[in-house]
Backbone as JSON, one array per atom type, in Angstrom:
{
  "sequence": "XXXXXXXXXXXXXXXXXXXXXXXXXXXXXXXXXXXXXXXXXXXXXXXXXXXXXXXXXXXXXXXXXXXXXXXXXXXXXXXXXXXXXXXXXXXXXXXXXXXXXXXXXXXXXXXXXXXXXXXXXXXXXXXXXXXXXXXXXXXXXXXXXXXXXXXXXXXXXXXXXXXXXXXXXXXXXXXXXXXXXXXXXXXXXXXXXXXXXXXXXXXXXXXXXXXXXXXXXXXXXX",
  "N": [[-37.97, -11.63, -0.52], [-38.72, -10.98, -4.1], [-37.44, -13.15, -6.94], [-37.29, -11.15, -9.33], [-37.07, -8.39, -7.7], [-34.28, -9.03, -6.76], [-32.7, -9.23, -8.84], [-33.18, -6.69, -10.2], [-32.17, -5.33, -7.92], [-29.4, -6.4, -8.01], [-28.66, -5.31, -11.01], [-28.4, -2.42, -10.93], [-26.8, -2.23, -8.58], [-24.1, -3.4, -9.75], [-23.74, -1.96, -11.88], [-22.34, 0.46, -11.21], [-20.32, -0.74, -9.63], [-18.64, -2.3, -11.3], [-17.22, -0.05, -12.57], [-16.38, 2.15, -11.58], [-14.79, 1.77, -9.72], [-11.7, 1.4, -9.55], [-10.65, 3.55, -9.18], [-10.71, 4.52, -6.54], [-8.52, 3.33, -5.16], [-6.59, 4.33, -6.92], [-6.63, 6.99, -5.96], [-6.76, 7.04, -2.7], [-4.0, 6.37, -2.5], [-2.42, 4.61, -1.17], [-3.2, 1.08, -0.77], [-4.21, 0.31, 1.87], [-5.08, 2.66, 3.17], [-7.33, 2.65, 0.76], [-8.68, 0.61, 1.39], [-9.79, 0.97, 3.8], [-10.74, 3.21, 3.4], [-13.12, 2.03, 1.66], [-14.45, 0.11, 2.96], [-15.54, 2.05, 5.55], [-17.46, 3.25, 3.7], [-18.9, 1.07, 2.34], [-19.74, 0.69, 5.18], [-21.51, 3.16, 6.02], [-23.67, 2.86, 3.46], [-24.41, 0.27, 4.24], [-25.68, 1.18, 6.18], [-27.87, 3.32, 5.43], [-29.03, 1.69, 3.48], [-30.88, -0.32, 5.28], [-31.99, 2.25, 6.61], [-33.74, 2.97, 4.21], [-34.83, 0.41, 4.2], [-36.59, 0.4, 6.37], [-38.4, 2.4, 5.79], [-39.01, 1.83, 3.13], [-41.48, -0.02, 4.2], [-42.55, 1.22, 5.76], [-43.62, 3.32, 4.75], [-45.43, 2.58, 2.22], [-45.02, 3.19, -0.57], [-44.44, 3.99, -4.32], [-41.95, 5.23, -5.79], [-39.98, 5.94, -4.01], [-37.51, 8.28, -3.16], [-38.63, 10.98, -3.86], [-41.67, 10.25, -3.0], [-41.09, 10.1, -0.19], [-39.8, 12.17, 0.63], [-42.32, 14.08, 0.33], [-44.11, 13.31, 1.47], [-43.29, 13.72, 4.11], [-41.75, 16.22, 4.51], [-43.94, 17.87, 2.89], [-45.38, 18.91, -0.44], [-44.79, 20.86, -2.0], [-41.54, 20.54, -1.18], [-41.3, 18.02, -2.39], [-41.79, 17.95, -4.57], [-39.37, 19.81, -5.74], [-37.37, 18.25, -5.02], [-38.15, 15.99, -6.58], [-37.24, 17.15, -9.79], [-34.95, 18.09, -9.08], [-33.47, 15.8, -9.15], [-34.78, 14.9, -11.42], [-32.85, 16.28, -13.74], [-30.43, 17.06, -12.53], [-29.37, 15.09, -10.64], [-30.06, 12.23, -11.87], [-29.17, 12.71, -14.86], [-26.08, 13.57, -14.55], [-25.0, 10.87, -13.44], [-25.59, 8.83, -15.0], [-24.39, 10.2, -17.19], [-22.08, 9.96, -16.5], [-21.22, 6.83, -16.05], [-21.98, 6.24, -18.96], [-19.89, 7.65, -20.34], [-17.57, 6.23, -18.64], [-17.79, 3.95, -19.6], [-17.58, 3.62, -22.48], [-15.06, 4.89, -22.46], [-13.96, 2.27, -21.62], [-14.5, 0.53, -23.52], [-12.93, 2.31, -25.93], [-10.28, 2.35, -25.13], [-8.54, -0.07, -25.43], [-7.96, 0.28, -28.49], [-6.35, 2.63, -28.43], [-3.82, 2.01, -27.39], [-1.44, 2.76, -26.1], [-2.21, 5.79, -25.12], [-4.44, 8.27, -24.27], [-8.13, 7.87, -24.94], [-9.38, 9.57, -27.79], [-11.46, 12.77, -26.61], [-14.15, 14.09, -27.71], [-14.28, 11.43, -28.99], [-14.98, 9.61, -26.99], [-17.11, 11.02, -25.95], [-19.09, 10.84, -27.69], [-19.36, 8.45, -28.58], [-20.84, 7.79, -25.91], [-22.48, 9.17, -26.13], [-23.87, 7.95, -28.12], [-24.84, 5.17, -26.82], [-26.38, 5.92, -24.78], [-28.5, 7.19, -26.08], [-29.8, 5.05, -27.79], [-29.96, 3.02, -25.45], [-32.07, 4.44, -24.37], [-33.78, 4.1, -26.52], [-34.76, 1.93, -26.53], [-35.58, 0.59, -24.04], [-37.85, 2.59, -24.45], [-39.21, 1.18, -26.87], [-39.64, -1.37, -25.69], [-40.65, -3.02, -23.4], [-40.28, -6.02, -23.32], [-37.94, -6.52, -24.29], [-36.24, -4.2, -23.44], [-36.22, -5.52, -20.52], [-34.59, -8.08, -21.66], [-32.17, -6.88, -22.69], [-30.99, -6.16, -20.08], [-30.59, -8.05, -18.96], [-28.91, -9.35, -20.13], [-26.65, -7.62, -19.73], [-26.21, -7.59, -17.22], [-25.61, -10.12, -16.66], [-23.16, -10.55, -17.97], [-21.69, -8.22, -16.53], [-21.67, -10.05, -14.29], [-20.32, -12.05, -14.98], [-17.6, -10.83, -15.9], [-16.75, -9.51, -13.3], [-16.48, -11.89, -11.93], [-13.87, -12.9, -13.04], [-11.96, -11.23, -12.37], [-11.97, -11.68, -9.8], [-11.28, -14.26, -9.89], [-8.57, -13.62, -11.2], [-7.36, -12.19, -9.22], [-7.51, -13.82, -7.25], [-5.55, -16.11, -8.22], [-3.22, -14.37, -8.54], [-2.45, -14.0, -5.96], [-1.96, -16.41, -4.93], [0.3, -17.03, -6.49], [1.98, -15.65, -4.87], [1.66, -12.43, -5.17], [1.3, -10.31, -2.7], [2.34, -8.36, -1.95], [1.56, -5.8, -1.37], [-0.81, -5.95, 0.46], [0.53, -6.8, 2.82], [0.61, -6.35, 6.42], [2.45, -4.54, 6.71], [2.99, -3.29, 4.6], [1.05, -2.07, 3.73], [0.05, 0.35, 4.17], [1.86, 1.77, 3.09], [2.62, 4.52, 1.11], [1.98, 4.61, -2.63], [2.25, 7.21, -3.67], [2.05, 10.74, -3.01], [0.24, 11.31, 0.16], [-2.74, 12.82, 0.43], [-5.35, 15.28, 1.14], [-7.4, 16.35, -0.42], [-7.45, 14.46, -2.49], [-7.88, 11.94, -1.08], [-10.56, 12.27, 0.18], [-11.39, 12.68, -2.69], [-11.84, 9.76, -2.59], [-12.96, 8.55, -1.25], [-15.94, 9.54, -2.26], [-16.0, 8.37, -4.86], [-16.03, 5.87, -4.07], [-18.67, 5.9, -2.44], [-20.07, 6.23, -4.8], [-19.95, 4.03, -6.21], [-20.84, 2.06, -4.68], [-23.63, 2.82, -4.72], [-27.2, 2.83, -5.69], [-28.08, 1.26, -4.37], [-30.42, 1.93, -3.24], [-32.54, 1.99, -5.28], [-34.63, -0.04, -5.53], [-36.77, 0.4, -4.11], [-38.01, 2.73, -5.31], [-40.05, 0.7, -6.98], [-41.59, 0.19, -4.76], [-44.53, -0.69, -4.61], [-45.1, -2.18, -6.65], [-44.24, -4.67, -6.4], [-44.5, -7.65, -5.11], [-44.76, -8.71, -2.24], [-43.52, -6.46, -0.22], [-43.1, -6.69, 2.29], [-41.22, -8.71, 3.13]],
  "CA": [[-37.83, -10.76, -1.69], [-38.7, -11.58, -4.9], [-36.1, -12.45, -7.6], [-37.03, -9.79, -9.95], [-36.33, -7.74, -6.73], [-32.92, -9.36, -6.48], [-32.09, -9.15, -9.89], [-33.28, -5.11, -10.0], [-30.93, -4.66, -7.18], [-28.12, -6.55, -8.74], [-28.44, -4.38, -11.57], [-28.16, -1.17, -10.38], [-25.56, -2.13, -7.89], [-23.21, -3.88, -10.88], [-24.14, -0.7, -13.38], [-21.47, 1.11, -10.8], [-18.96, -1.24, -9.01], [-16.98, -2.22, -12.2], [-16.98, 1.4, -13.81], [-15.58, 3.65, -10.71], [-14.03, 1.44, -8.33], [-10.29, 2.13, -9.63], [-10.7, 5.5, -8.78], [-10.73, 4.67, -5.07], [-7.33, 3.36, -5.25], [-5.72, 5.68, -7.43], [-6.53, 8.28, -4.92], [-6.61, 6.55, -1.92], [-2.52, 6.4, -2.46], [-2.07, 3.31, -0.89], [-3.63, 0.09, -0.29], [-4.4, -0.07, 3.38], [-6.39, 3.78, 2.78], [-8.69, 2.21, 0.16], [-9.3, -0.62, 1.97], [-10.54, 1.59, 5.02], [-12.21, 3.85, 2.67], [-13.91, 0.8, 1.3], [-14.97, -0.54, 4.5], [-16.42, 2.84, 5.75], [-18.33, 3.52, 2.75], [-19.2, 0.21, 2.86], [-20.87, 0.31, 6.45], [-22.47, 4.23, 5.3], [-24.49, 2.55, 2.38], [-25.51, -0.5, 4.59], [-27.06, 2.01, 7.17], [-28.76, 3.85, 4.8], [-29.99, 0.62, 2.94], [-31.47, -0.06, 6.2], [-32.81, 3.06, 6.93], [-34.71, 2.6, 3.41], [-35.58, -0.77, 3.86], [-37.55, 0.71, 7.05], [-38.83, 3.36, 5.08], [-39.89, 1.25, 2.05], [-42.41, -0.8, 4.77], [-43.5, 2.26, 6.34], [-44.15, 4.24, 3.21], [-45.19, 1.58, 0.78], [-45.87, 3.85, -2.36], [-43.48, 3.9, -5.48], [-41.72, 6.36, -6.36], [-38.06, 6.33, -3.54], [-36.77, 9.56, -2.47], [-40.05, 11.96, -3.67], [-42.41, 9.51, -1.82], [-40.89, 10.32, 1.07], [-39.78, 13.54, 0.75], [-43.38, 14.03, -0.22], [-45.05, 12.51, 2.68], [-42.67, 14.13, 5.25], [-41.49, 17.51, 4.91], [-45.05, 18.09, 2.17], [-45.68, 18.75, -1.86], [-43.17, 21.21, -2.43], [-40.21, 19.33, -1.48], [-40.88, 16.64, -2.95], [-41.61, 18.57, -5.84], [-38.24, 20.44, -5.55], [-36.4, 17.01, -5.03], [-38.31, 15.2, -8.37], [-37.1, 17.56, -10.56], [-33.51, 18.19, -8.96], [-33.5, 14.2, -9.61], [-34.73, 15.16, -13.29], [-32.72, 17.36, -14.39], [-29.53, 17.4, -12.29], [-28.62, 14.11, -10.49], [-29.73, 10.98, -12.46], [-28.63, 12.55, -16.1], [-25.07, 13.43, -14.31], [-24.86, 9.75, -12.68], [-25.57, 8.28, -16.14], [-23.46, 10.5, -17.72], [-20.79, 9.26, -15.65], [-22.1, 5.54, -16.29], [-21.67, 5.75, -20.01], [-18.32, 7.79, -20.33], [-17.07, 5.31, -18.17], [-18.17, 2.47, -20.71], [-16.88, 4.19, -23.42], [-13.2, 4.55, -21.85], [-13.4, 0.72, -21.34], [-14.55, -0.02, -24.79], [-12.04, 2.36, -26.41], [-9.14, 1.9, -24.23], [-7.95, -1.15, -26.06], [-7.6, 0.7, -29.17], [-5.39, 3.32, -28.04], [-3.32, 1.79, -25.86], [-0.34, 4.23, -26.04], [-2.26, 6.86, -25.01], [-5.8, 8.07, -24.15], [-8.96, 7.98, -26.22], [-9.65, 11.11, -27.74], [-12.1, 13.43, -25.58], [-14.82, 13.89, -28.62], [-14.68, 9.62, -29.71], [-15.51, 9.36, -25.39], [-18.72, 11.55, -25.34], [-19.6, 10.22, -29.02], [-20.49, 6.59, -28.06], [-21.6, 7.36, -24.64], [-24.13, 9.79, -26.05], [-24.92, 6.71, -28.93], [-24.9, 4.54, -25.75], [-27.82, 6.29, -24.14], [-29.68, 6.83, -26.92], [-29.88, 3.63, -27.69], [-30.88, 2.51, -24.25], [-33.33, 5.21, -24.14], [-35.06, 4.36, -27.6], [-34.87, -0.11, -25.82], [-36.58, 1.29, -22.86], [-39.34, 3.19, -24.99], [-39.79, 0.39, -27.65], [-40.74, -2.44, -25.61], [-40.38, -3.64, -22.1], [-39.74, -7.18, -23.13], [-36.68, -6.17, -24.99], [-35.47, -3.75, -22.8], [-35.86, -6.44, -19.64], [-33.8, -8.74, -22.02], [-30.82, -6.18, -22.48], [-30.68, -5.58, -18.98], [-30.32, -9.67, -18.1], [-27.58, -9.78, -20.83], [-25.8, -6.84, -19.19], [-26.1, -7.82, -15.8], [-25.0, -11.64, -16.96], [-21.87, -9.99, -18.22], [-21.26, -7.68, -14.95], [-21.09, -11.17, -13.35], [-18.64, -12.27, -15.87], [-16.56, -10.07, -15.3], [-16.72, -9.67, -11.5], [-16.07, -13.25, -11.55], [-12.86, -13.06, -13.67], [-11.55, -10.44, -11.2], [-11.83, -12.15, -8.43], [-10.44, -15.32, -10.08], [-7.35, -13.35, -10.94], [-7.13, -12.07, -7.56], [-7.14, -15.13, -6.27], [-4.8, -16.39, -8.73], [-1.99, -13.11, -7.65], [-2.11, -14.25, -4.27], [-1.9, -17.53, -5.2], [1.95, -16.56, -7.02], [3.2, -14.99, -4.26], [1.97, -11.5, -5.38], [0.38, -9.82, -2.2], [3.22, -7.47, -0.89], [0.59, -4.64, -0.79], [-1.57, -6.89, 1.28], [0.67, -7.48, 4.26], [0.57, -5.28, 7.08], [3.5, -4.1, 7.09], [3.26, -2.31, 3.14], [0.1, -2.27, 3.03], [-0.29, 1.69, 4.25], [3.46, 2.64, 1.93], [2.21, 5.15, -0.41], [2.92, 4.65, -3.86], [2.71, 8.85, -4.37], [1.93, 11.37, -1.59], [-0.96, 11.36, 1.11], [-3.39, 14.22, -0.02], [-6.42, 15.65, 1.83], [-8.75, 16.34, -1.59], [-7.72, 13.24, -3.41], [-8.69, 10.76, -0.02], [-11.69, 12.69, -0.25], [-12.55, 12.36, -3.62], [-11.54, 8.13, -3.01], [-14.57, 8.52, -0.8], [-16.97, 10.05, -3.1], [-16.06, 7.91, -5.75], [-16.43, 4.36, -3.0], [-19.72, 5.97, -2.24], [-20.94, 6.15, -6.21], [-19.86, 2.71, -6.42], [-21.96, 1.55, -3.88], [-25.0, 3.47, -5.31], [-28.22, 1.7, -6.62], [-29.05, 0.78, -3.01], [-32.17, 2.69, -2.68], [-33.35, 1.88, -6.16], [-35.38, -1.03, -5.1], [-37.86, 1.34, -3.01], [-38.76, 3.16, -6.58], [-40.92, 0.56, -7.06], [-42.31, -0.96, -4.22], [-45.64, -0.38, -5.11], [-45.02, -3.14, -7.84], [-43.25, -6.02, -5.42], [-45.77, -9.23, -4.9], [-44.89, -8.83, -0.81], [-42.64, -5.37, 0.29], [-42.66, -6.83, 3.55], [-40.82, -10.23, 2.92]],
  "C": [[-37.89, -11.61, -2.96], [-37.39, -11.74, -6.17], [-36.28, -11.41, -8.61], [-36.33, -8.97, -9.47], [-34.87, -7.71, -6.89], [-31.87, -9.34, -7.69], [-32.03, -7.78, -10.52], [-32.08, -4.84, -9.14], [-29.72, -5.12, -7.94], [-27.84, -5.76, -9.86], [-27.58, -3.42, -12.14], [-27.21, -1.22, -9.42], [-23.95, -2.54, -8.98], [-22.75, -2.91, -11.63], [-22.65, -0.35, -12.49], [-20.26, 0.26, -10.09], [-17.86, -1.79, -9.98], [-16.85, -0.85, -12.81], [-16.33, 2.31, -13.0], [-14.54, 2.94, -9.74], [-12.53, 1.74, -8.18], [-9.79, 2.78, -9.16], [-10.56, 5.34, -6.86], [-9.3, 4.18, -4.64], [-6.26, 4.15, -5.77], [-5.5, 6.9, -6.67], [-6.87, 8.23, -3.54], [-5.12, 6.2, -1.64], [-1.91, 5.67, -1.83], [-3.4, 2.22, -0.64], [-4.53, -0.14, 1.02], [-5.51, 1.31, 3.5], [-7.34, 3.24, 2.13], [-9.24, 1.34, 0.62], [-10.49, 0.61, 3.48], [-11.73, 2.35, 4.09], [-13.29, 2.99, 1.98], [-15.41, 0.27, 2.27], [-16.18, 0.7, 4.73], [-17.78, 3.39, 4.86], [-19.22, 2.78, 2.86], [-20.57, -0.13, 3.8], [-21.79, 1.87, 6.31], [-23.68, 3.47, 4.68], [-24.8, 1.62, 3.47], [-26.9, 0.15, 5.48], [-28.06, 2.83, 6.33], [-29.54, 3.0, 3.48], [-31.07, 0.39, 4.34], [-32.84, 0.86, 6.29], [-33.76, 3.31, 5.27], [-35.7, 1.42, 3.29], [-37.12, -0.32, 5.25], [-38.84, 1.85, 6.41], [-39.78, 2.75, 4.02], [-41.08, -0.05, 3.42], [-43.11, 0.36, 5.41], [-44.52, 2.74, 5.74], [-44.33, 3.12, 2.39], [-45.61, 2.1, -0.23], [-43.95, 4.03, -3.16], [-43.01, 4.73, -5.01], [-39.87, 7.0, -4.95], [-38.53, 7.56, -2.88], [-37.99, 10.26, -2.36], [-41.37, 11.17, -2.88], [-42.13, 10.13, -0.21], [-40.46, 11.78, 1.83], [-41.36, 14.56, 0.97], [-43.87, 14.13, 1.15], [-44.95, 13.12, 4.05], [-42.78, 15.82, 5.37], [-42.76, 18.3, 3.87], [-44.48, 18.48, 0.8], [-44.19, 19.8, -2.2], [-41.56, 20.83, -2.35], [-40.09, 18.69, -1.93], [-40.99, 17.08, -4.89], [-40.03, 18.88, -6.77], [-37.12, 19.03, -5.78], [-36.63, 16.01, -6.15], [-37.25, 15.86, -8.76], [-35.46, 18.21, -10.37], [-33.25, 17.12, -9.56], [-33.29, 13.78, -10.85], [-33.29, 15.31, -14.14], [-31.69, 17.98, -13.89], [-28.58, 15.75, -11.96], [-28.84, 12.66, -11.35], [-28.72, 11.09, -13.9], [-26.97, 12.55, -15.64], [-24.22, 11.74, -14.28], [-24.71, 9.21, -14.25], [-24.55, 8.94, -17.27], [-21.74, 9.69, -17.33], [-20.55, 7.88, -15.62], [-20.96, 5.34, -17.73], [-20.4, 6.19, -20.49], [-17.25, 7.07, -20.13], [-16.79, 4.35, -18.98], [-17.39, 3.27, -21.77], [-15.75, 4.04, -23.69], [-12.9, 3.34, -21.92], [-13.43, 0.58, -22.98], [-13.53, 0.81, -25.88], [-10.41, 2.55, -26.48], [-8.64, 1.32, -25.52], [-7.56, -0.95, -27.69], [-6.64, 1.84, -29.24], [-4.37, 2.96, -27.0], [-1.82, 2.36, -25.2], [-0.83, 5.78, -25.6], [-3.96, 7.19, -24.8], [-6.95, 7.86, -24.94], [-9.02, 9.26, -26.55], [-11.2, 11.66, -26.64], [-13.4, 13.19, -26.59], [-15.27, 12.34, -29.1], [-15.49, 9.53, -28.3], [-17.25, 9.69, -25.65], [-19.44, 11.19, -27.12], [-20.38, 9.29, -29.06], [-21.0, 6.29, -26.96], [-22.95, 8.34, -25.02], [-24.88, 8.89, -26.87], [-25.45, 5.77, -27.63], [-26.47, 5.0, -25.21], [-29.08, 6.63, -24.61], [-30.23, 5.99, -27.05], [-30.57, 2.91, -26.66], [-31.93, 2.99, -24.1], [-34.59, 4.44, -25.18], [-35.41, 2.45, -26.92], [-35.53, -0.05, -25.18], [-38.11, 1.69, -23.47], [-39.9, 2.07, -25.83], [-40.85, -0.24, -26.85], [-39.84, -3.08, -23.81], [-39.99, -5.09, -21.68], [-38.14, -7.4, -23.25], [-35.38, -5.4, -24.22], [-34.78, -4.54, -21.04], [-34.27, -7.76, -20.2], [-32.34, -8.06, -22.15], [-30.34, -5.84, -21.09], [-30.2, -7.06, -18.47], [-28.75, -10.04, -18.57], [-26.56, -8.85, -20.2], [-25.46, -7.01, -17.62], [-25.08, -9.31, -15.78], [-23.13, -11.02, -17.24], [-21.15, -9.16, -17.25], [-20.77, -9.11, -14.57], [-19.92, -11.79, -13.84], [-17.65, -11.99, -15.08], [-15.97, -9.37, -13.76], [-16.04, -11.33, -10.9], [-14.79, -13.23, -11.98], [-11.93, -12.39, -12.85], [-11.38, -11.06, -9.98], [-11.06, -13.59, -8.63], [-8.93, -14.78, -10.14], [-6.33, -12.47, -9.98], [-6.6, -12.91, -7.14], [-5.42, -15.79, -7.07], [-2.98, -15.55, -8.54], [-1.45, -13.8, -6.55], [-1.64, -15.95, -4.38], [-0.31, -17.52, -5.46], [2.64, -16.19, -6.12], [2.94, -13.06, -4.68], [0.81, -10.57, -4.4], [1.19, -9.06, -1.2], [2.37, -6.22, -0.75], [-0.46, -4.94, 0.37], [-1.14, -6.74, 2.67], [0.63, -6.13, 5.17], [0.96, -4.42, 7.36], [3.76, -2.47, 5.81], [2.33, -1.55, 2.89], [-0.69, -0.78, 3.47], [0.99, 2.46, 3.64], [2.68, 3.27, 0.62], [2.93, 5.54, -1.49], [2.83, 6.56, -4.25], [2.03, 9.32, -3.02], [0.75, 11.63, -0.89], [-1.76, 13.17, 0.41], [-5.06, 14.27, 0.46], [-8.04, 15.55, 0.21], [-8.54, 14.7, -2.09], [-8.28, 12.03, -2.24], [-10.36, 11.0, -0.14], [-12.4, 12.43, -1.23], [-12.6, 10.65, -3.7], [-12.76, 7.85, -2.43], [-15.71, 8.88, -1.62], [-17.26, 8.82, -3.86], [-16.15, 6.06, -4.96], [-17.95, 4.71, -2.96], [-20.55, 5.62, -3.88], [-20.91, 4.87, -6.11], [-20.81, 2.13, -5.92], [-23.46, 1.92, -3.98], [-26.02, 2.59, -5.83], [-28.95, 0.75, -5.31], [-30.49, 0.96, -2.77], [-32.9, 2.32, -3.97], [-34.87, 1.17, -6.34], [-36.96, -0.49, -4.77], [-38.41, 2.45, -4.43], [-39.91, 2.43, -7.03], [-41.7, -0.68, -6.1], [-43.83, -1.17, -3.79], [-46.12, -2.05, -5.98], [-44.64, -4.43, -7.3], [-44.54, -6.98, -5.08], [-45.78, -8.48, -3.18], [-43.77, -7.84, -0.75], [-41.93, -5.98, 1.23], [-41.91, -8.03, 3.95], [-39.59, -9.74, 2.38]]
}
């Protein structure tokens, strides 16, 4: 794989694992649940990386999901599945993206209390503008905002895991041991495990992206 490849996937896998992952703990209600729900999610997304990566050598035309939808069940599905894609699931996903960003970036100014609801969807709709009009300008420009944003994912993935390490390091890993490490800090609940899954699965999202353009890849099959 080439590194463009590897740097496309990193991406699109980054875009979502610092912005939702919280959420799988918070409602996962202990430790030892999110970890499983982790895991399972986890081994979900590898099988269905997989079952794309077979897919993207089978099918080698651009274009992901409608490619194949396309190819398989014929034109109207894949029709049907573009334009759901359009016009239901990517703008949601991205909605959910930049809200996210938003919360982080105005967090730290409220910190007694939430952001307002209106400031939230304010700078995540400047947010996407913005990316949108980077995207349309110029493809050198918009490759360069995407290196600096990805560079900074790693940052901060790295800093995380340093002060991880650093916790455990203190002496601070009583959720950890085996013994605590299913004691729920508030009460077991059927929807909220549920939604800890949903929100493990988003995280893990950006798998299949790759296969959008493997049309464009020097060697697919490498």
């Amino acid at each position: 794989m080439t590194p463009a490849a590897v740097k496309l996937s990193a991406q699109t896998r980054l875009s979502r694992d610092l912005r939702q992952s919280e959420g799988v703990l918070e409602n996962a209600s202990s430790v030892g649940v999110a970890l499983v729900v982790w895991i399972i999610t986890g081994i979900i997304t590898a099988i269905g990386a997989l079952c794309y990566a077979e897919l993207g050598v089978t099918i080698p035309k651009s274009g992901g999901d409608y490619s194949y939808v396309k190819d398989i069940f014929g034109g109207l599905a894949g029709f049907l599945r573009l334009w759901i894609a359009v016009l239901v699931i990517y703008p949601t996903n991205q909605a959910v993206i930049a809200l996210t960003f938003s919360n982080y970036v105005l967090q730290p100014l409220f910190p007694t209390c939430f952001p307002p609801e209106n400031g939230l969807r304010l700078l995540a709709g400047v947010c996407l503008l913005l990316l949108t009009w980077v995207n349309c300008s110029s493809v050198r420009w918009a490759t360069r905002v995407q290196d600096i944003f990805t560079a900074g994912k790693l940052l901060a993935l790295g800093l995380i895991i340093i002060m991880g390490i650093v916790q455990i390091c203190k002496g601070e890993y009583y959720w950890l041991e085996p013994a605590n490490a299913f004691e729920p800090f508030q009460d077991y609940d059927v929807g909220l495990i549920a939604l800890a899954f949903l929100q493990g699965s988003f995280a893990y999202g950006g798998w299949n992206f790759l296969n959008y353009v493997t049309e464009e890849l020097v060697d697919p099959y490498v």
